[in-house]
FIKOLDO-243344 format. One line per field, with one value per residue (C-alpha): residue number from 0; residue in three letters; x, y, z. Coordinates in steps of 0.5 Angstrom, whole numbers. Layout:
! residues N
k = c(NUM ...) $
r = c(Ala ...) $
x = c(X ...) $
y = c(Y ...) $
z = c(Z ...) $
This chain:
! residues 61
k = c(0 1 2 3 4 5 6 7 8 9 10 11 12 13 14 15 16 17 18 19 20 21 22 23 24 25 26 27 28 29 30 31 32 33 34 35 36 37 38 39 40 41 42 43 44 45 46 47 48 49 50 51 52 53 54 55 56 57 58 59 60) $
r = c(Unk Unk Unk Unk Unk Unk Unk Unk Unk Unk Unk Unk Unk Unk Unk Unk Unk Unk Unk Unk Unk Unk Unk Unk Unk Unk Unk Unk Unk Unk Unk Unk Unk Unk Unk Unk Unk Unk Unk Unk Unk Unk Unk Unk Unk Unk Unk Unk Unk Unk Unk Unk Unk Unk Unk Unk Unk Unk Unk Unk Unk) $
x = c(-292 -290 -292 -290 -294 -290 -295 -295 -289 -292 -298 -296 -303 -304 -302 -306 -304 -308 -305 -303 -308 -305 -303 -306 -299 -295 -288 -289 -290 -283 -280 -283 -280 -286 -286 -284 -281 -286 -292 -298 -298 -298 -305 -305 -312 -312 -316 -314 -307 -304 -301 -309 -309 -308 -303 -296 -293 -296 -291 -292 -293) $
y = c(-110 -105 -98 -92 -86 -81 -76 -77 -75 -71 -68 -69 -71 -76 -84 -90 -97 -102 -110 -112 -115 -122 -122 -128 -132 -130 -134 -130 -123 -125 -125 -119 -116 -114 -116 -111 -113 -109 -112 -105 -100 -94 -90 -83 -80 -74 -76 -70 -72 -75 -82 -83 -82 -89 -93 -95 -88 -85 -83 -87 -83) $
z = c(397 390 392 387 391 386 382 374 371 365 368 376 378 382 379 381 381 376 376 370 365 363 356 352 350 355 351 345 350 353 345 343 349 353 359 365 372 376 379 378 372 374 371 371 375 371 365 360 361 355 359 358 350 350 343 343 342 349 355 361 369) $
């Protein structure tokens, strides 16, 4: 089992980990690049932290 307990690496808040949403196509995510090898993403508690804006540009906890 994948556990990450580490705080938010921006806001240092507490961090969940949420499964991966499936993408539809999953040959075309590995040609565009966006698989990623962990099993959980890891979302920031802390709603006004800016991991939580949302968009490509967002930095992740």
């Amino acid at each position: 089992m994948y556990q990450d307990n580490r705080p938010c690496d921006v806001c240092g808040s507490e961090v969940r980990l949420r499964a991966h949403e499936a993408t539809e196509d999953p040959e075309e995510a590995t040609v565009r690049g966006d698989n990623d090898s962990t099993v959980d993403e890891r979302v920031c508690t802390n709603p006004d932290c800016p991991t939580n804006a949302g968009g490509a540009g967002a930095p992740r906890p």
